[in-house]
C-alpha positions, 0 to 999 in steps of 0.5 A, a space after each residue: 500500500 505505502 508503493 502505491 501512495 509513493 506512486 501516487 505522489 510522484 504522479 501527482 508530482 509530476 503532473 503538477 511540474 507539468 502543467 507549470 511548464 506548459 503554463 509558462 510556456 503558453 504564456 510566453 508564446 501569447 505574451 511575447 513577441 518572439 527573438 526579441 528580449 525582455 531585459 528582467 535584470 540588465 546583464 543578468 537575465 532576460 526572457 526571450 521567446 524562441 522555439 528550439 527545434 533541436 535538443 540541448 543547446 540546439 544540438 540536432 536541429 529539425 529533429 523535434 518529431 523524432 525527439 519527441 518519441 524519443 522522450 516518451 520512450 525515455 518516460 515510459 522507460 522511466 515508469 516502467 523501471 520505477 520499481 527498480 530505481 531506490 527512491 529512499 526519500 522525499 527529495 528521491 522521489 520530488 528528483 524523480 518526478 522532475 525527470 519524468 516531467 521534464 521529459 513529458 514536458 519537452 515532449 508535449 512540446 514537441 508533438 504540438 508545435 514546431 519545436 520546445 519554446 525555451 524563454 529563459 535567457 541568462 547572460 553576463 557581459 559578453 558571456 551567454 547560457 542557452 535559452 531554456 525552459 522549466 521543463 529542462 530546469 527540472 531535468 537539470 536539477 533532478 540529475 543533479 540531486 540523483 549524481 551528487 546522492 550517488 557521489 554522497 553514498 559511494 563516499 559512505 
């Protein structure tokens, strides 16, 4: 019983990243004209409307349909391995469901329009992140948490 409520938490979890990242992302499309900046924090972060019709940092471009049965292959992958994969904790299990909305994230994106609308845009002088979008935040930060928990129970 307590698997099934620890499923159902991260459903819920994950649902809820989900719908936060199509939010936004709907919101920039209507809200701002795309490729062109909305300086937040001058030299620091801007929002810039882009569709990135590639992978991370823009690498294969054109790519979105291919991509996209790519990340649900990698979801359902995901779910189907989750009795497998150790979630000992809260944060193991808030990790897991970011992964898993990332990806369902970037996919809705990639079967329903042209590309991923990435918007937020960080910089330093003459230095410059890619765009990106939560959905990759989320992503980034979950494996993030499982490599350093893994670095962290090697050392023990």
């Amino acid at each position: 019983m307590k698997s099934f409520q620890n499923n159902i938490c991260i459903f819920l979890w994950t649902l809820l990243l989900v719908c936060f990242d199509q939010i936004s992302k709907a919101s920039i499309a209507k809200y701002f004209p795309m490729n062109e900046p909305y300086v937040v924090i001058p030299d620091l972060f801007s929002i810039c409307y882009v569709i990135n019709t590639g992978s991370v940092w823009g690498i294969f471009q054109n790519a979105s349909r291919i991509l996209a049965y790519c990340g649900v292959a990698a979801a359902v992958g995901l779910c189907l391995c989750r009795s497998k994969i150790a979630l000992p904790n809260c944060m193991a299990k808030l990790a897991f469901g970011g992964a898993l909305g990332g990806i369902i994230g970037n996919s809705i994106d990639r079967f329903y329009r042209p590309g991923v609308i990435d918007f937020l845009d960080f910089h330093y002088k003459n230095y410059h992140w890619p765009c990106f979008n939560l959905a990759d935040a989320y992503l980034c930060l979950a494996c993030a948490f499982f490599i350093l928990t893994s670095i962290k129970k090697n050392k023990a």
